[in-house]
TISEMAR-226514 format. One record per residue (C-alpha): residue in three letters; x, y, z. Coordinates in steps of 0.5 Angstrom, whole numbers, plus 2048, in hexadecimal, padded with zeros to 3 digits. Last residue first. Layout:
<tikol ALA&x X&y Y&z Z>
...
END
This chain:
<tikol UNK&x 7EA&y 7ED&z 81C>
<tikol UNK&x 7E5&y 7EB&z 818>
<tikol UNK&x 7E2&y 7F2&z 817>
<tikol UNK&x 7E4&y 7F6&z 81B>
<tikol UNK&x 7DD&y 7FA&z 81E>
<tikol UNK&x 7E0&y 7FF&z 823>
<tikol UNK&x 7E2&y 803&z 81C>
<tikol UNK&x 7E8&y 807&z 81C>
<tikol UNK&x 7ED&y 801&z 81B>
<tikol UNK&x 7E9&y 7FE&z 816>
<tikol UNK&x 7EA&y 7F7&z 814>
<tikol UNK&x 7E6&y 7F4&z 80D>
<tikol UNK&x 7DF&y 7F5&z 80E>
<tikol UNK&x 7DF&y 7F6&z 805>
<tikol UNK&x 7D9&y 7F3&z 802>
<tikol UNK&x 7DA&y 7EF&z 7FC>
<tikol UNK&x 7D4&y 7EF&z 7F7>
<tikol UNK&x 7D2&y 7E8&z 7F5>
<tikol UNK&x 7D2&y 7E5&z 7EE>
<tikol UNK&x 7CE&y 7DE&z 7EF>
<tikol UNK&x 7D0&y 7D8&z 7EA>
<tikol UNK&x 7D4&y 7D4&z 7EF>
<tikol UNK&x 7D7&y 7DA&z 7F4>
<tikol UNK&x 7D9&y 7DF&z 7EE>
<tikol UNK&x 7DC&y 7E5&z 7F3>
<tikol UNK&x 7DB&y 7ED&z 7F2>
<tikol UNK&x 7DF&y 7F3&z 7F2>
<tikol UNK&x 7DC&y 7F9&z 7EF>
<tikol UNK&x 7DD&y 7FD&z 7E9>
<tikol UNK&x 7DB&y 7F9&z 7E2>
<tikol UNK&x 7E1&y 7F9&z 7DD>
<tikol UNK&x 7E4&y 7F3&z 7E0>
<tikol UNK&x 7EA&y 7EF&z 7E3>
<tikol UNK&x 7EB&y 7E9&z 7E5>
<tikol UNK&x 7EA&y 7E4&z 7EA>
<tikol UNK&x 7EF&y 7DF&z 7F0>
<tikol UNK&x 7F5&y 7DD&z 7EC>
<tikol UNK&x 7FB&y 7DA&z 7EF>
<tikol UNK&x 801&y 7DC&z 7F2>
<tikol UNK&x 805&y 7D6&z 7F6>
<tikol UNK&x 809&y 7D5&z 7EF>
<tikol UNK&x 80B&y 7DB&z 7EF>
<tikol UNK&x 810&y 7DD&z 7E8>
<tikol UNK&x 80E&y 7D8&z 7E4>
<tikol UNK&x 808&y 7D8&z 7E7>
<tikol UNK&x 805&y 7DE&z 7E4>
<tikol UNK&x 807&y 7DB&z 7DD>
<tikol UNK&x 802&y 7D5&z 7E0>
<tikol UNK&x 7FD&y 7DB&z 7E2>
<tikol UNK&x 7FC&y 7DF&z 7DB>
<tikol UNK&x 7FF&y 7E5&z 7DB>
<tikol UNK&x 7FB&y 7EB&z 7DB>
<tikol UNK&x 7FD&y 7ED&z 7E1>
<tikol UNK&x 7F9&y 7EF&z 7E9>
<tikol UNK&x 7FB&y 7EF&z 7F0>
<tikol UNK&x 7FA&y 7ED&z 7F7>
<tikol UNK&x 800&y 7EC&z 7FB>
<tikol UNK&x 800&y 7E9&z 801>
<tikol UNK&x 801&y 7EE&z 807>
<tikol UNK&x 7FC&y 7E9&z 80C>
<tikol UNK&x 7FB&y 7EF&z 810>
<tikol UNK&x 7F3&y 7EF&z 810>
<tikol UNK&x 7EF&y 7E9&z 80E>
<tikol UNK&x 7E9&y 7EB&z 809>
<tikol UNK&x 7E9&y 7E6&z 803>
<tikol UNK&x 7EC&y 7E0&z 805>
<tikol UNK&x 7E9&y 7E0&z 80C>
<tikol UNK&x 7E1&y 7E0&z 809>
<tikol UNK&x 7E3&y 7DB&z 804>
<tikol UNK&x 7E6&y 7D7&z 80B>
<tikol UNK&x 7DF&y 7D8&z 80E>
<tikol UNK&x 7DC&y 7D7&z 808>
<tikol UNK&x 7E0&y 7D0&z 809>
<tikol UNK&x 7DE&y 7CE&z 80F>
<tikol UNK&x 7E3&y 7D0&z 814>
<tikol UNK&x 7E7&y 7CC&z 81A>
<tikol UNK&x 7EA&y 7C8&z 814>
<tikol UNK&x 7F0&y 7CD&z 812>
<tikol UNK&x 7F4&y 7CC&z 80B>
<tikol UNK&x 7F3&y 7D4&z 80A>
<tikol UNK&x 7EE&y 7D3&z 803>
<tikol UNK&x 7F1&y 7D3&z 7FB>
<tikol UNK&x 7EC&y 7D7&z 7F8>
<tikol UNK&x 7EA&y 7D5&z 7F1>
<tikol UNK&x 7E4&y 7D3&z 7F2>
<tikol UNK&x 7E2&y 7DA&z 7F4>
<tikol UNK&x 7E3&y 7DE&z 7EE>
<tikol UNK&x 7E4&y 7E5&z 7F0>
<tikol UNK&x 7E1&y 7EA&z 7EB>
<tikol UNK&x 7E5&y 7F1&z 7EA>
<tikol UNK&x 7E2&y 7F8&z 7E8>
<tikol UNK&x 7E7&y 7FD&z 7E5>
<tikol UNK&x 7E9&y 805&z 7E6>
<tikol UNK&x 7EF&y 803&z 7E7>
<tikol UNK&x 7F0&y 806&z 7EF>
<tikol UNK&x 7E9&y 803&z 7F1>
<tikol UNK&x 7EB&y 7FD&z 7ED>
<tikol UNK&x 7F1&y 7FC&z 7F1>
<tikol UNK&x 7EE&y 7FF&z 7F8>
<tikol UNK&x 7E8&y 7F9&z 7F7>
<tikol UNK&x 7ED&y 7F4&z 7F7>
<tikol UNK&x 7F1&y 7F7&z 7FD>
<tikol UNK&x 7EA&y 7F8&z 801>
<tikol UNK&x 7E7&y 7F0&z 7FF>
<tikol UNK&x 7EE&y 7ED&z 7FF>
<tikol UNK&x 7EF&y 7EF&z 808>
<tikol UNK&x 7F3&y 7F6&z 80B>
<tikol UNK&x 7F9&y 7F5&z 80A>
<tikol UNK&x 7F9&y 7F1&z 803>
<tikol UNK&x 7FF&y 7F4&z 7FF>
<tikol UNK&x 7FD&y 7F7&z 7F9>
<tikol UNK&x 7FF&y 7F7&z 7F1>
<tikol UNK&x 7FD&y 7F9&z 7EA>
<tikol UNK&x 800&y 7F7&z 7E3>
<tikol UNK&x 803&y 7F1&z 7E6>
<tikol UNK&x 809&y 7ED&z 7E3>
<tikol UNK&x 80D&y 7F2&z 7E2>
<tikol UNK&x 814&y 7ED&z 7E3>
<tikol UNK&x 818&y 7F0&z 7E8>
<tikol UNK&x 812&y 7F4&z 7EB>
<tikol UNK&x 80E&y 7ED&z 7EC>
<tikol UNK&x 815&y 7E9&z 7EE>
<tikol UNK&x 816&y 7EF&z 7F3>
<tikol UNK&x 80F&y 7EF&z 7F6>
<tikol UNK&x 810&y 7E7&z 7F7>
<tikol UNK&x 816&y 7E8&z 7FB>
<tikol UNK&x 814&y 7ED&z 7FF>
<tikol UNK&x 80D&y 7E8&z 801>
<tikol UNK&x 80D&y 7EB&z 808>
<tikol UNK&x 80D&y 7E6&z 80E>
<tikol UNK&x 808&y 7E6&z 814>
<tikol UNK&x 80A&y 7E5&z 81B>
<tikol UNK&x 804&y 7E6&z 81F>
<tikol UNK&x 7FF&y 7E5&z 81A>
<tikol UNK&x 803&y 7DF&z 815>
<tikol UNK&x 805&y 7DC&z 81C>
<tikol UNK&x 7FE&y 7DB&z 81F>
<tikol UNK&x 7FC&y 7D8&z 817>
<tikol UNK&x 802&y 7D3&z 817>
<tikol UNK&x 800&y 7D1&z 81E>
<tikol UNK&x 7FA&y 7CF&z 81B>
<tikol UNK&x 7FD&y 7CC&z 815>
<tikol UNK&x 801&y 7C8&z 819>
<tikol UNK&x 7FB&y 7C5&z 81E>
<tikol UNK&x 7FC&y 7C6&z 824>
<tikol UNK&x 7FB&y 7CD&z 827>
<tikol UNK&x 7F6&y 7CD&z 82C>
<tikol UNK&x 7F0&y 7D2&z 82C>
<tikol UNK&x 7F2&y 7D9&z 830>
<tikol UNK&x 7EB&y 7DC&z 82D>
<tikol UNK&x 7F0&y 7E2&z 82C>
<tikol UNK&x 7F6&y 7DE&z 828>
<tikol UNK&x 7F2&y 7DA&z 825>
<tikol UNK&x 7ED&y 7DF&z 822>
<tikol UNK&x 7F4&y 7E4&z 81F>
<tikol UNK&x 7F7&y 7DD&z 81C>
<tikol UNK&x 7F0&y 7DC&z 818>
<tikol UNK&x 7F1&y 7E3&z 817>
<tikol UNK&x 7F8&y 7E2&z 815>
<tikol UNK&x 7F7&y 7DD&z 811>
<tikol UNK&x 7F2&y 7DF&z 80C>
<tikol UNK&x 7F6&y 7E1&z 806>
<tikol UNK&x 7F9&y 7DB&z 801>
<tikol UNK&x 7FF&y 7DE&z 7FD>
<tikol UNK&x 801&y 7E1&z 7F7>
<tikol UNK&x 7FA&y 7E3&z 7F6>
<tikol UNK&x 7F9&y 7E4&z 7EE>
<tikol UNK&x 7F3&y 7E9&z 7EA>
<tikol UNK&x 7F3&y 7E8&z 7E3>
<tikol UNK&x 7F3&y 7EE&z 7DE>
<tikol UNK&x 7ED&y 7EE&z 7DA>
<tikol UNK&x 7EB&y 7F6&z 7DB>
<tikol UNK&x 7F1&y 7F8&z 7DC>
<tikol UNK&x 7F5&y 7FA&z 7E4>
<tikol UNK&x 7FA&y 7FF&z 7E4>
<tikol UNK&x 7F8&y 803&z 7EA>
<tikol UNK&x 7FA&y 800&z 7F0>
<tikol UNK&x 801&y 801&z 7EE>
<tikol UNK&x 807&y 7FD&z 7EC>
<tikol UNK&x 80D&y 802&z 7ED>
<tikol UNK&x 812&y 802&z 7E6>
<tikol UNK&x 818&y 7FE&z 7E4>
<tikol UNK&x 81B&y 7FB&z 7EA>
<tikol UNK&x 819&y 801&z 7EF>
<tikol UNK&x 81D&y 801&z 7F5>
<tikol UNK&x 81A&y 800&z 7FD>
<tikol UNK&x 819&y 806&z 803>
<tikol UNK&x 816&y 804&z 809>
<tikol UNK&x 814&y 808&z 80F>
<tikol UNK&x 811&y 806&z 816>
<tikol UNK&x 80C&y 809&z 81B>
<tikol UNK&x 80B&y 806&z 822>
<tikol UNK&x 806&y 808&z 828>
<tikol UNK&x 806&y 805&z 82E>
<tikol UNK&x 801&y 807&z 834>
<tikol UNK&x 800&y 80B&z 839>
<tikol UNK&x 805&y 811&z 83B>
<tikol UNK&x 809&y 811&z 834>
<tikol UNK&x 811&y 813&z 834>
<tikol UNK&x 815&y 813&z 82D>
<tikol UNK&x 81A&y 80F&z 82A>
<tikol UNK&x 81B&y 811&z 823>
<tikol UNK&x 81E&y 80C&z 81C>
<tikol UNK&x 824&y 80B&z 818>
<tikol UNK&x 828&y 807&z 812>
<tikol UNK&x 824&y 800&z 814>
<tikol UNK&x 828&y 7FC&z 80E>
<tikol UNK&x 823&y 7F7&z 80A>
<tikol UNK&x 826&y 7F1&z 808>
<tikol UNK&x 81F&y 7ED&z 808>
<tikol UNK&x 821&y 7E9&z 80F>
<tikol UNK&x 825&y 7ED&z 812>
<tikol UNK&x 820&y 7F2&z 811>
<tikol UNK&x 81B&y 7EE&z 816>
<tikol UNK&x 820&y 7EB&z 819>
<tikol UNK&x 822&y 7F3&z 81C>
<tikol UNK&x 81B&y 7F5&z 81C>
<tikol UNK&x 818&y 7EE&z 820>
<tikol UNK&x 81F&y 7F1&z 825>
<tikol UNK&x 81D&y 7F8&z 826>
<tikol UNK&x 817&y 7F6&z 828>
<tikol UNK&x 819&y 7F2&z 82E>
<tikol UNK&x 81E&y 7F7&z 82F>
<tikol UNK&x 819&y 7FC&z 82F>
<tikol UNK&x 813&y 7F9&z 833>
<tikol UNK&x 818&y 7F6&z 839>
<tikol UNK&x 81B&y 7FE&z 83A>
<tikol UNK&x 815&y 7FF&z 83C>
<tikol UNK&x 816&y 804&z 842>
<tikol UNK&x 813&y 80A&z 83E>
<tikol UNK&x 80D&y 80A&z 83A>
<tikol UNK&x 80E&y 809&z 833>
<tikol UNK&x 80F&y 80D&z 82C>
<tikol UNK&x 813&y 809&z 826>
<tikol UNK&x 815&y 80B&z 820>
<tikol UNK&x 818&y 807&z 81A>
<tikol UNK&x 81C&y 807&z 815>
<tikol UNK&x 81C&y 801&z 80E>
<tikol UNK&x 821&y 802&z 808>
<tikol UNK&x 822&y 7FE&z 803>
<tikol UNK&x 81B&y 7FA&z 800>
<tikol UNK&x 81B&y 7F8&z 7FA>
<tikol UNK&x 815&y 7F9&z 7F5>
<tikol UNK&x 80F&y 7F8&z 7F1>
<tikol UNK&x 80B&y 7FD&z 7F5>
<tikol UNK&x 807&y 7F7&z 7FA>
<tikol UNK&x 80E&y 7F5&z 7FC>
<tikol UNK&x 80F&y 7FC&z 7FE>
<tikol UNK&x 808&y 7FC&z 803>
<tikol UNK&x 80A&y 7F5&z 804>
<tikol UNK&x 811&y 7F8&z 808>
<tikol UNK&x 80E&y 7FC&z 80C>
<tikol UNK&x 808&y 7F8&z 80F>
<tikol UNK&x 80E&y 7F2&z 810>
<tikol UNK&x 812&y 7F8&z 813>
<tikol UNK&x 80D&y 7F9&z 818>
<tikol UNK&x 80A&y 7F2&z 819>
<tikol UNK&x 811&y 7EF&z 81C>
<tikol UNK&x 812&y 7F4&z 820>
<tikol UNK&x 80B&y 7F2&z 824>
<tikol UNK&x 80E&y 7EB&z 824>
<tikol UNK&x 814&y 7EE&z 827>
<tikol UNK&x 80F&y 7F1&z 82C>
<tikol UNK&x 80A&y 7EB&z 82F>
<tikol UNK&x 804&y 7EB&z 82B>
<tikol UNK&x 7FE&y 7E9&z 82E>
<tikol UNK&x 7FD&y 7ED&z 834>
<tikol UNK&x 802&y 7F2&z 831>
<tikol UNK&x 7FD&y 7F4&z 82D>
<tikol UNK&x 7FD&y 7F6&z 826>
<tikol UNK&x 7FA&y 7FA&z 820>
<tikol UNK&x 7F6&y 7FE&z 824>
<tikol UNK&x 7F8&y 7FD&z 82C>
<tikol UNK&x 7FE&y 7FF&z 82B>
<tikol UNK&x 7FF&y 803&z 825>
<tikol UNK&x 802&y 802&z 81F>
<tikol UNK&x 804&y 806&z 819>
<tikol UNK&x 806&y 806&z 812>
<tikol UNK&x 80B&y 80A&z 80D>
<tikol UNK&x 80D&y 808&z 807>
<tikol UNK&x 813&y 80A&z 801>
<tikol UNK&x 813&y 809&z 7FA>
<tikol UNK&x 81A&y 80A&z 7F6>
<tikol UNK&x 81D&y 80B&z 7EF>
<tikol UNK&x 81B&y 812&z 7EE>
<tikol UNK&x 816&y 812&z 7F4>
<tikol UNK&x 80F&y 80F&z 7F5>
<tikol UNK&x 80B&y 80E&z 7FB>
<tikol UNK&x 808&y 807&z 7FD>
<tikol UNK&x 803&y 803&z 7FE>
<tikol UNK&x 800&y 808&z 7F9>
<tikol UNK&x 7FA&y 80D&z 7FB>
<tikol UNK&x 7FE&y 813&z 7FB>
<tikol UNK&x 802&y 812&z 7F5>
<tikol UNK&x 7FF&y 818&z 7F1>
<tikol UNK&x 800&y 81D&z 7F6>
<tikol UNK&x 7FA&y 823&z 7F6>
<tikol UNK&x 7F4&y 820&z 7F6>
<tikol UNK&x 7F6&y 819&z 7F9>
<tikol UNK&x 7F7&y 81E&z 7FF>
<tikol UNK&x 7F0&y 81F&z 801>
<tikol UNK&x 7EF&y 818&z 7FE>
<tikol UNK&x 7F2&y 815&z 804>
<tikol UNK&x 7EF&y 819&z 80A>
<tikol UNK&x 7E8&y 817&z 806>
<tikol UNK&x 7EA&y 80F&z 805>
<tikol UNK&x 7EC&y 80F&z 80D>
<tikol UNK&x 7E6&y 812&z 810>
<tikol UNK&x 7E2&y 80E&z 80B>
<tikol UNK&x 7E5&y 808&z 80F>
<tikol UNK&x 7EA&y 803&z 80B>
END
């Protein structure tokens, strides 16, 4: 996230209490809105439109996962240049599977022209359980749980844009895991359904920005042990590299969250979540590598700056 971000969203952090959230709160329901632009969050060079489909409900549906919920219901707007008829079926046909895929119906959307490029908008509305699972409850002594391995869909990413031949599996497993990737729904129901986490965030934007908005939003500080890190099964890198990827790889939508239950109870429930840190009363998100303590600097991707990161 660029400062040009965090201060349009602290301006209304002010007024509206959820503001801030994966999600906006009402009664018994959250509701998300995400956008996509061509040539920002997509290219149609490297993703063909049903895949382009695929990512935008994905996006939405994480965001309700990330609040403990279920998603229901998912509109969409769609605004093109004319005679692209290719573009929209294709996408209308990643949103439909997609949805298929989780029980969520589409209940409307908007078509609009555009003169140069493609500009995409979705909402999502999902049911609470109990109650919405915020990036603010998190307590000194909590513990830090991943529910999957991040990494992969950067990897995918430099793959893909490097046009390196895909032939071991896990290598293909990263190319899909970025052209198609799959929202853990499943995973954020169970968390909802059985209060197992105090706070919670999807990693859109890569670990080291969603763990340090969780301690920013409670008011703690987190240390990551590295050694408990599982790392992306991708023997192209050198294993920093790879620590490098499982910290800061956007657009992985694995939930990131933290609980004072001990991990053998936290896979009961989840038996892929494993535990990465705790949480601490010291502010600042830092990595234990042997006996260092290192401060984790964010370079996470940025769609307002030319400088992206990992991608």
């Amino acid at each position: 996230m660029s400062d040009f971000e965090k201060i349009l969203i602290s301006l209304l952090e002010k007024k509206h209490r959820f503001i801030g959230d994966d999600c906006a709160v009402f009664d018994r329901f959250v509701i998300t809105t995400d956008s996509l632009v061509e040539e920002v969050h997509f290219t149609l060079s490297l993703s063909t439109p049903y895949q382009v489909g695929v990512k935008t409900v994905c996006a939405n549906l994480s965001d309700i996962a990330a609040m403990g919920a279920k998603p229901e219901y998912f509109l969409t707007s769609l605004s093109m240049p004319e005679d692209n008829l290719f573009f929209a079926q294709g996408f209308l046909e990643g949103v439909e599977q997609t949805l298929k895929n989780f029980n969520v119906k589409l209940i409307g959307g908007d078509t609009t022209g555009s003169k140069d490029s493609i500009f995409i908008n979705a909402v999502a509305v999902g049911e609470i359980y109990d109650k919405p699972v915020l990036r603010s409850g998190a307590k000194t002594g909590d513990k830090v749980y991943l529910a999957g391995v991040p990494g992969y869909s950067a990897i995918g990413y430099h793959i893909l844009a490097n046009n390196i031949e895909v032939k071991d599996p896990d290598y293909a497993y990263a190319v899909k895991k970025h052209l198609e990737p799959v929202p853990q729904v499943e995973e954020g129901i169970i968390i909802g359904q059985n209060n197992l986490a105090s706070a919670m965030i999807d990693i859109s934007d890569g670990l080291s920005k969603e763990i340090n908005e969780i301690c920013v939003k409670s008011k703690v500080g987190c240390v990551l042990y590295s050694e408990l890190f599982i790392l992306p099964e991708i023997d192209m890198f050198a294993k920093e590299d790879l620590i490098k990827y499982f910290l800061h790889s956007g657009e992985e939508y694995i939930l990131v969250f933290t609980s004072s239950k001990e991990e053998e109870e936290i896979k009961k429930f989840l038996p892929d979540a494993f535990l990465i840190g705790e949480i601490t009363d010291d502010k600042g998100v830092f990595v234990k590598i042997g006996s260092s303590l290192v401060k984790l600097s964010d370079f996470t991707y940025n769609h307002f700056d030319a400088e992206k990161g990992l991608y």
